[in-house]
KERO-741843 format. One record per residue (C-alpha): x, y, z; residue number from 0; chain. Coordinates in pm, whole numbers, plus 50000, padded with zeros to 5 digits. Layout:
% residues N
    east   north      up   num   cadena
       X       Y       Z   NUM        A
...
//
This chain:
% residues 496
    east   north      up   num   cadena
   93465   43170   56555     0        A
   93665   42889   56500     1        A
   93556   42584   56545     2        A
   93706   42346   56793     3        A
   93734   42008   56788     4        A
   93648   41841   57078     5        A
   93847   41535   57216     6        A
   93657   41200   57196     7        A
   93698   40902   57366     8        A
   93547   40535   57252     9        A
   93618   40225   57480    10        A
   93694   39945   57265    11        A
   93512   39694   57481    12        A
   93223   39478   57406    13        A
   93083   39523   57789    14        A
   93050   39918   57787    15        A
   92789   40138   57562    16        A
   92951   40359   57325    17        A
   93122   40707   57442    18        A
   93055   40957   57190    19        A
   93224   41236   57378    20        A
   93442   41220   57696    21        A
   93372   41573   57855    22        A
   93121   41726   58051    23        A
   92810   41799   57864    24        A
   92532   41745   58072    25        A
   92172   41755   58018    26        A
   92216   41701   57595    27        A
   91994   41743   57332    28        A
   91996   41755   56979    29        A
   91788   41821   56647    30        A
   91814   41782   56260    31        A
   91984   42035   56045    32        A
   91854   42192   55683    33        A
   92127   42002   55524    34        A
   92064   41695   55722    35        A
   92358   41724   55935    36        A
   92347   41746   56330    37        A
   92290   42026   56618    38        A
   92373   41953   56983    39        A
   92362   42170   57299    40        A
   92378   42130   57673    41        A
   92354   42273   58042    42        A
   92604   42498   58136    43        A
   92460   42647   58445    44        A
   92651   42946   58582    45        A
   92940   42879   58338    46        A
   92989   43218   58016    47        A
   92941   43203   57750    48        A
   92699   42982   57822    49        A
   92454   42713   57572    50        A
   92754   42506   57367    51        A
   92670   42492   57027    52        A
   92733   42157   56887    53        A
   92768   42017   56532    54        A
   92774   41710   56357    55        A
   92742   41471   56042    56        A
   92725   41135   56187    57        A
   92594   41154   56559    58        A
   92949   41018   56663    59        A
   93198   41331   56557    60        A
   93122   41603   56746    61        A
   93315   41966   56714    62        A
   93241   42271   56945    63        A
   93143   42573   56733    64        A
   92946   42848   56921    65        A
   92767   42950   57218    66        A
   92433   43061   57241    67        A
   92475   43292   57507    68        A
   92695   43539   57601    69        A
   92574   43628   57912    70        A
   92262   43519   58158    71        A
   91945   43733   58243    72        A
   91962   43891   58512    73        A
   92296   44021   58447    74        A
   92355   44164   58781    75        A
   92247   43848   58949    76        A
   92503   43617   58798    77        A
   92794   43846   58774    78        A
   92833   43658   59127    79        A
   92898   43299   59122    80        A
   92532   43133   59140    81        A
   92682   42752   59143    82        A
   92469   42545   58986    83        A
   92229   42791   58889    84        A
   92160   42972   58564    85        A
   92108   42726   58238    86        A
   91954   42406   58331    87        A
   91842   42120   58066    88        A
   91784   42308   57720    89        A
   91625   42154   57468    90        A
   91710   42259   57080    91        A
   91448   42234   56789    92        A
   91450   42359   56430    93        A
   91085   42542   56335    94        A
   91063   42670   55987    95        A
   91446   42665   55947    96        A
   91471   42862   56285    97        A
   91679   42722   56525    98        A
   91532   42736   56882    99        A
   91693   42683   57233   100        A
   91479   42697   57557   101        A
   91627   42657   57887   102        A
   91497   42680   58254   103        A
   91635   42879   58515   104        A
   91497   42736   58833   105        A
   91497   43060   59014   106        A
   91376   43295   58680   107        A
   91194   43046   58446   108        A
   91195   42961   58081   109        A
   91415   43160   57852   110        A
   91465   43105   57493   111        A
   91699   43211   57207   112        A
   91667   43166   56812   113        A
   91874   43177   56554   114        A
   91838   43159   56152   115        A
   92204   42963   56156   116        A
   92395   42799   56474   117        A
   92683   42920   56346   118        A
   92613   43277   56354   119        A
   92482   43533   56670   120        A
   92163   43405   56862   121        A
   91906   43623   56962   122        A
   91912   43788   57304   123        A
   91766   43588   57581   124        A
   91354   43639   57581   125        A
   91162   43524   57933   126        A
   90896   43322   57776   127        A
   90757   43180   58130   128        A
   90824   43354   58448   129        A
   90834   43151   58778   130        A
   91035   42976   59019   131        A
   91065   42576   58992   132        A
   90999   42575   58612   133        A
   91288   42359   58462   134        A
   91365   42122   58147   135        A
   91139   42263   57913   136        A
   91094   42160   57559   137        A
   90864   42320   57248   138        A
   90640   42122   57020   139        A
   90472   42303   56715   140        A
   90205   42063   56602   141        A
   90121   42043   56245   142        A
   89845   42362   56252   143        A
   90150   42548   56409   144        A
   90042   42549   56775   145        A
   90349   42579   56969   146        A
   90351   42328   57310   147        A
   90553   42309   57568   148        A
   90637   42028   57845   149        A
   90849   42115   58152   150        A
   90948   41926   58500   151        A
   90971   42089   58841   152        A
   91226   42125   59105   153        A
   91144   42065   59440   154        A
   91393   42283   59557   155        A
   91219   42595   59433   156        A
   90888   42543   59448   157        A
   90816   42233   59658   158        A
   90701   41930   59465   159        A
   90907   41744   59154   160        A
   90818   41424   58964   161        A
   90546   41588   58758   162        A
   90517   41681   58408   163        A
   90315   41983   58287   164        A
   90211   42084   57941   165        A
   90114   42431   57831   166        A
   90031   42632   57494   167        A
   90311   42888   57359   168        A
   90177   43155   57112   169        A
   90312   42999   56756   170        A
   90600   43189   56753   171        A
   90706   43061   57077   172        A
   90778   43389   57269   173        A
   90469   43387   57500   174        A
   90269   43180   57708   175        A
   89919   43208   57649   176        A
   89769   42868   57831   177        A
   89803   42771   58194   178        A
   89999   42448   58251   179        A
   89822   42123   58301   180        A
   89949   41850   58483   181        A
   90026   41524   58264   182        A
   90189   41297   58403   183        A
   90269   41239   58812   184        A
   90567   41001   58773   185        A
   90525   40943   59167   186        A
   90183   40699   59106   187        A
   90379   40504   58888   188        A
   90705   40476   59057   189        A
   90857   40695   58813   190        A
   91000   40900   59096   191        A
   91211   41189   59028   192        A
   91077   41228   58683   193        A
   91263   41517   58471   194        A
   91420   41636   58156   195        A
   91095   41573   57960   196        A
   91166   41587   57547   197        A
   90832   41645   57340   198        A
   90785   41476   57009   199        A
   90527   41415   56791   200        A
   90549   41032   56531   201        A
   90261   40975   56339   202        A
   89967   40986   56572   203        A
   90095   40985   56863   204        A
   90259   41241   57131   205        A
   90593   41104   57245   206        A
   90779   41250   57602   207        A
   91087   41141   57720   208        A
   91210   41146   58004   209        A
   91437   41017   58274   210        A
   91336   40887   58602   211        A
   91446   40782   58924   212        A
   91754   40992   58971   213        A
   92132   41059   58781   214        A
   92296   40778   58931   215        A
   92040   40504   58879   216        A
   91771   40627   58682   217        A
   91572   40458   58389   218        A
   91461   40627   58052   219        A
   91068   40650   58053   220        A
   90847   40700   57716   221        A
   90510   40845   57745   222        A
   90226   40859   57494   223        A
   89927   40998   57435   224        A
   89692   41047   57096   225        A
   89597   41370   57277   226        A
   89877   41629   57348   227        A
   89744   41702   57715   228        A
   89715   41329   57766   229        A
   89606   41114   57965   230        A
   89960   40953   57905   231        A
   90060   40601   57919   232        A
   90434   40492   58024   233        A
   90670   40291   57946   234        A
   91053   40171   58052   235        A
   91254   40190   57726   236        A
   91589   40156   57885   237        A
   91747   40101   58228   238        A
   92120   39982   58248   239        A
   92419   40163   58332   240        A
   92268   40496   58522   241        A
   92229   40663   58136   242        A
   92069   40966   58182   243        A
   91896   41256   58008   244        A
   91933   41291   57652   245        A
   91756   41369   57296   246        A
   91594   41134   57027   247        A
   91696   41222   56641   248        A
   91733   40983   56346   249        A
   91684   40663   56577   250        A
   91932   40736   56841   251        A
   91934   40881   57164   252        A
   92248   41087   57310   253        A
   92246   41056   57696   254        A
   92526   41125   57968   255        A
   92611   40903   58224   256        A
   92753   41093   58541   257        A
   93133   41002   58620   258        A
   93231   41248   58881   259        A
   93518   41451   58874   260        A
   93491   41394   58440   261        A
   93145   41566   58478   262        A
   92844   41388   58266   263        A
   92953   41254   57944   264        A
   92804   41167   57663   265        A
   92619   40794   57507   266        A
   92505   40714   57207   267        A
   92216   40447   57176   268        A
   92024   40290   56892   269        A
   91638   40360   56898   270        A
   91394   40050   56784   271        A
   91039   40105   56745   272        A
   90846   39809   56856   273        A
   90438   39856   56917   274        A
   90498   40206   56887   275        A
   90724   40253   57210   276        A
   91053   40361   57110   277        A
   91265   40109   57264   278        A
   91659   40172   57332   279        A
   91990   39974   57370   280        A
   92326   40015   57363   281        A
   92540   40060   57031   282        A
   92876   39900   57090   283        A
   93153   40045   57042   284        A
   93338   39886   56855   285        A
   93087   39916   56591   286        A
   93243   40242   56562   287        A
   93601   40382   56467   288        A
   93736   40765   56609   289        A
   94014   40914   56728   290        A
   94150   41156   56963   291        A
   94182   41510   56783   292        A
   94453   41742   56950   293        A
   94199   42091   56957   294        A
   94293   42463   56999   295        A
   94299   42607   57379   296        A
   94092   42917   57306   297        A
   93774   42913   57348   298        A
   93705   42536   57512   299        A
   93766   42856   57820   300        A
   93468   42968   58028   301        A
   93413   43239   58300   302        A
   93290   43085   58645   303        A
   93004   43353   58627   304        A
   92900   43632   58353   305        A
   93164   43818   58197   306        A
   93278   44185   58286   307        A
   93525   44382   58096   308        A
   93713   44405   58481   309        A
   93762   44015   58508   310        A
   94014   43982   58234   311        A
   94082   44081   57855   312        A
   94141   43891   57540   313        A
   94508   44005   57382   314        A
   94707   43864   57113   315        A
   94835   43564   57212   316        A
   94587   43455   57459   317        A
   94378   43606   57750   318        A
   94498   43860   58050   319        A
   94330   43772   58381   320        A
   94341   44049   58641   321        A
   94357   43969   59035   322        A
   93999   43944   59170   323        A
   93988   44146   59479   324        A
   93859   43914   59751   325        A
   93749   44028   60131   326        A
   93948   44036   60415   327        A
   93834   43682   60586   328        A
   93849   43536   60224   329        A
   93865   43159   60305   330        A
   93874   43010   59975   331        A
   93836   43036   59546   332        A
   93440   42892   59564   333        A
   93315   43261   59563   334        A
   93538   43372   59303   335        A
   93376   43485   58961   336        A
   93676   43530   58697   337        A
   93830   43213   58730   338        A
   93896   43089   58389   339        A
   93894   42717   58344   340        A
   93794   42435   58071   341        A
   93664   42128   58108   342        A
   93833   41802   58134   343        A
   93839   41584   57824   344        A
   93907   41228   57822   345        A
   93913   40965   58110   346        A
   94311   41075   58057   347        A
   94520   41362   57960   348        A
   94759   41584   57953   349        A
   94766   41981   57899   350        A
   95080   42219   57977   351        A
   94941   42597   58029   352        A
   95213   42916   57972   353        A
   95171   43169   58225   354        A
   95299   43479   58276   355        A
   95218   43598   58639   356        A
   95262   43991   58739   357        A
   95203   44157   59077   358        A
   95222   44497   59177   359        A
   95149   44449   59552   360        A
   95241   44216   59797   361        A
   95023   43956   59841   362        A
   94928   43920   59528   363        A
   94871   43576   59467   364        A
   94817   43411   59059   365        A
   94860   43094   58899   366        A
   94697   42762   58800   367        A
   94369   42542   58950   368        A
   94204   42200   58920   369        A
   93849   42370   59030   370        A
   93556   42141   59226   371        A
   93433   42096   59541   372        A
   93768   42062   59642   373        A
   94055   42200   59471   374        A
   94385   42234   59420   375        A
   94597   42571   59312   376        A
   94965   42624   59238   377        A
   94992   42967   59357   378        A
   95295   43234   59280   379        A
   95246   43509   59557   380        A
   95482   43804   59565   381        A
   95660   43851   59900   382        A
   95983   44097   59919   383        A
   95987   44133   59636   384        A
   95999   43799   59471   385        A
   95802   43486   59421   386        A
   95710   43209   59602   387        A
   95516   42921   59468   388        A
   95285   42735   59727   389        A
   95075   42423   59683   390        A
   94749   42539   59774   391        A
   94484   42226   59898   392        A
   94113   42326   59947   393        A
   93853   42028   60126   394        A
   93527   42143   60113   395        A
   93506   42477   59944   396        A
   93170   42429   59874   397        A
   93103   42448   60302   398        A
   93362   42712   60375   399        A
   93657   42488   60365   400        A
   93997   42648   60470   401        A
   94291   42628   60240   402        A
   94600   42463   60360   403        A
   94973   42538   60193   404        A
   95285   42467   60121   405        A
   95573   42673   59985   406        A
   95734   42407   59712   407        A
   95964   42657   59535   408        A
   96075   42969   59511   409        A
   96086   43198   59154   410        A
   96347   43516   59081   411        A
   96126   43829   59001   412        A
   96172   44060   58710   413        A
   96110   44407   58862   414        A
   96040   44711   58570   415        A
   95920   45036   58606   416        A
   95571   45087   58619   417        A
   95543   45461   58633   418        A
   95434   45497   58966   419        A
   95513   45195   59110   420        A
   95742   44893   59017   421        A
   95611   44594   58867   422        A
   95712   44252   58984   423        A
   95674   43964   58648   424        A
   95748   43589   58631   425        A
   95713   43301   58396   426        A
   95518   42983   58479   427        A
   95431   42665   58282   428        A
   95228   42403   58490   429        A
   95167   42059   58318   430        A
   94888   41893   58465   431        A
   94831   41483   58351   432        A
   94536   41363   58469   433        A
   94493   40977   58542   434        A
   94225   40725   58542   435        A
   93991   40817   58804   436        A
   94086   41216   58796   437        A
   94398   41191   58983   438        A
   94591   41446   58878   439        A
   94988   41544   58917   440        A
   95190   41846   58880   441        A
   95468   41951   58702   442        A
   95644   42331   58667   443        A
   95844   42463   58520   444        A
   96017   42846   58500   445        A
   96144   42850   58176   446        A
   95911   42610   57955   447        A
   96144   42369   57913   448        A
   96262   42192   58238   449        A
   95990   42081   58453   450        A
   95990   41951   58787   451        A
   95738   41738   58951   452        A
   95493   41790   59222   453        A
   95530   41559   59502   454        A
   95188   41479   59579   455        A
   94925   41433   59319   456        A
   94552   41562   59387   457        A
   94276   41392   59362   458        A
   93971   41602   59137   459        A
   93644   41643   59247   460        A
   93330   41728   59084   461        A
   93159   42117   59139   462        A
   92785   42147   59182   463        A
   92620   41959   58880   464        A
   92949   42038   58670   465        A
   93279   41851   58615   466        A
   93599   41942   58758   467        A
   93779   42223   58533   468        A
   94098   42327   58529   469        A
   94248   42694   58403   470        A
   94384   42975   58640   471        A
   94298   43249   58932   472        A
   94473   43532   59004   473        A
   94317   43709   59325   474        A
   94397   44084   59546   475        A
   94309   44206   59843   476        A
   94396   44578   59717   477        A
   94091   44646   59487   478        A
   94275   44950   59343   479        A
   94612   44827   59213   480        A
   94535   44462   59055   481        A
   94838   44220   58948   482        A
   94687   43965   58679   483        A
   94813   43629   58513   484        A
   94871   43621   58109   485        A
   94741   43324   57908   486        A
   94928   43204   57658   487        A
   94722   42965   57388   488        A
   95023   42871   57170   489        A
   95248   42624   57308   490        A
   95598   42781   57247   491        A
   95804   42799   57573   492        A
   95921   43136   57709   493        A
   96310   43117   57630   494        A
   96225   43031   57237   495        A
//
């Protein structure tokens, strides 16, 4: 796979902590390499392939080089869009130069993958605790090899949150073999909302951290404990600027700060030991020097749900994505599984996709999204016999919100024969540039070359515990004779 380079972003203020990476990456954590370089991944709940792979030298340049998984457990269940479901809070640890990733699924439980090198194919997904409610876990082999492992709770499954629990893995990590015992109830402490726990172990003592108090305005929280089922004492270690979840390695901490529509993005923060508590602040950045790396298209591309040979195929100059065939009283794209989209990158952008949209029925409708809770499409839906491109608004989806549209232009149809029918093709390049804030605008353009503007720019909106994402749809409702939209990764126009 090749690796990708993601974009980075670093404010040169004094007032603001450093930005290591501008994108949405929630729930980070990281671990040490053999040849002491870097390993990063993060929660990418419904989204395939799923588990970014992450690697680094310095803690600051980051490039995208694998997923861990290509699809989630169970299969059939997420082949529908489970929004906000599926990989929640993973945490990443290297065991006897085995690479480890454990995840919760609130609705499944714990799953875990391993690998003998990131770069390479990761194990199939093992069930290591079953149960609703078990989320954020994180593994601990002690040094007689007993394998730990602390996870929080979500209320939303099973009831109660704000509680850490630590149980005993078998050593090689695939199997529970202790019952969990409660050790720590942030709620007596005001430590409300307690979550994301990280285990570590620094001379003698047990280290957890973890963040409290919620993703807007939460505080980081250090526990320790000589004992590894406690009792626990706390600590504060950092509260300023609603930084978030995160992992400690080589005396920094990588935490994301949530900023909407941009999804949770990533801090860096220096880590100072003082009396044993493993106090944190922010690194400045201008104390640091990057730049903004233009990055391949490829495969920065994820499926809203797990991949099936029937959403769409790979070809050789980018990716074919064939009409999803949606129900009669279809109100809107949330339930969709096959949209294609990336994430944003930067606080602002600009990306021009090449599309080439065919139908075979009328109807048929294809083209370009800014995906969230609300959205926006350019849509290119064939009626006698040629095209006509609406701008396609969506409040709401997330609560059944109807779409509202307008035709802004009108596109000549190439017609071939098909065989048995005839085959209706277009060309489409939208350029979307997205402003400070997420507010994006709209260009098109027919030929690749001469693009015209959108009136009215749209404003982006987050989706459930992800970013907004942009990519394209293309949807049917004739299950048996699909049109599709063509992806084109390289940037040369149509008429060249």
């Amino acid at each position: 796979m090749k690796k990708i380079i993601l974009l980075f972003l670093l404010l040169h203020t004094l007032t603001m902590p450093a930005q290591i990476i501008y994108a949405d990456y929630s729930d980070p954590d990281v671990c040490e390499g053999t040849a002491g370089d870097y390993w990063l991944t993060a929660s990418s709940f419904q989204c395939t392939p799923g588990l970014p792979i992450l690697h680094s030298t310095d803690l600051v340049h980051w490039e995208l080089v694998n997923y861990a998984v290509e699809r989630l457990l169970p299969i059939e269940h997420y082949n529908t869009v489970q929004h906000g479901c599926g990989v929640w809070a993973p945490s990443i640890r290297r065991h006897n130069d085995t690479y480890y990733i454990y995840w919760g699924d609130p609705d499944f439980g714990v799953f875990m993958v391993k690998s003998d090198d990131p770069l390479g194919r990761w194990s199939k997904p093992v069930l290591v605790v079953e149960g609703k409610g078990v989320i954020d876990p994180c593994p601990l082999w002690d040094e007689d090899g007993r394998c730990y492992l602390v996870n929080g709770w979500a209320a939303s499954r099973c009831g109660f949150n704000s509680v850490l629990t630590v149980r005993e893995l078998s050593a090689d990590g695939n199997q529970v073999i202790g019952k969990p015992i409660l050790v720590y109830d942030g709620q007596v402490e005001g430590n409300h909302t307690i979550e994301g726990p990280k285990f570590y172990k620094r001379d003698d003592y047990y280290y957890i951290l973890a963040p409290a108090g919620g993703v807007e305005k939460g505080w980081q929280v250090a526990l320790r404990s000589r004992n590894v089922y406690g009792p626990y004492e706390s600590k504060i270690v950092f509260n300023k600027n609603g930084i978030h979840q995160g992992g400690w390695v080589a005396d920094k901490f990588i935490a994301f700060q949530d900023r909407g529509p941009y999804g949770r993005i990533l801090h860096l923060l220096d880590v100072e030991w003082k009396k044993e508590w493993p106090m944190m602040k922010e690194l400045k950045s201008d104390r640091m020097k990057s730049k903004k790396c233009k990055s391949p298209i490829k495969n920065q591309y994820q499926w809203h749900s797990n991949y099936q040979d029937t959403f769409g195929l790979t070809t050789n100059s980018g990716v074919r994505v064939y009409g999803y065939a949606v129900p009669p009283d279809f109100k809107n794209l949330w339930e969709v599984p096959n949209l294609y989209l990336r994430k944003f990158e930067g606080e602002t952008f600009t990306d021009t996709l090449h599309l080439t949209i065919t139908a075979t029925n009328e109807g048929q409708q294809s083209g370009f999204v800014v995906m969230g809770r609300d959205y926006c499409r350019l849509s290119v839906e064939l009626q006698d016999e040629a095209f006509v491109l609406k701008r396609i608004i969506c409040k709401d989806a997330d609560r059944d919100g109807a779409e509202e549209s307008a035709i802004i232009g009108n596109i000549k149809a190439h017609s071939y024969n098909a065989g048995a029918k005839t085959n209706y093709e277009c060309h489409l390049s939208v350029r979307l540039q997205c402003n400070k804030g997420g507010l994006c605008h709209f260009c098109y353009s027919i030929d690749g070359c001469q693009f015209t503007p959108v009136a009215i720019p749209f404003q982006a909106r987050e989706g459930k515990w992800i970013g907004a994402k942009y990519g394209v749809f293309s949807i049917t409702h004739d299950a048996k004779s699909k049109g599709w939209v063509d992806l084109k990764f390289c940037a040369t126009p149509f008429n060249e």
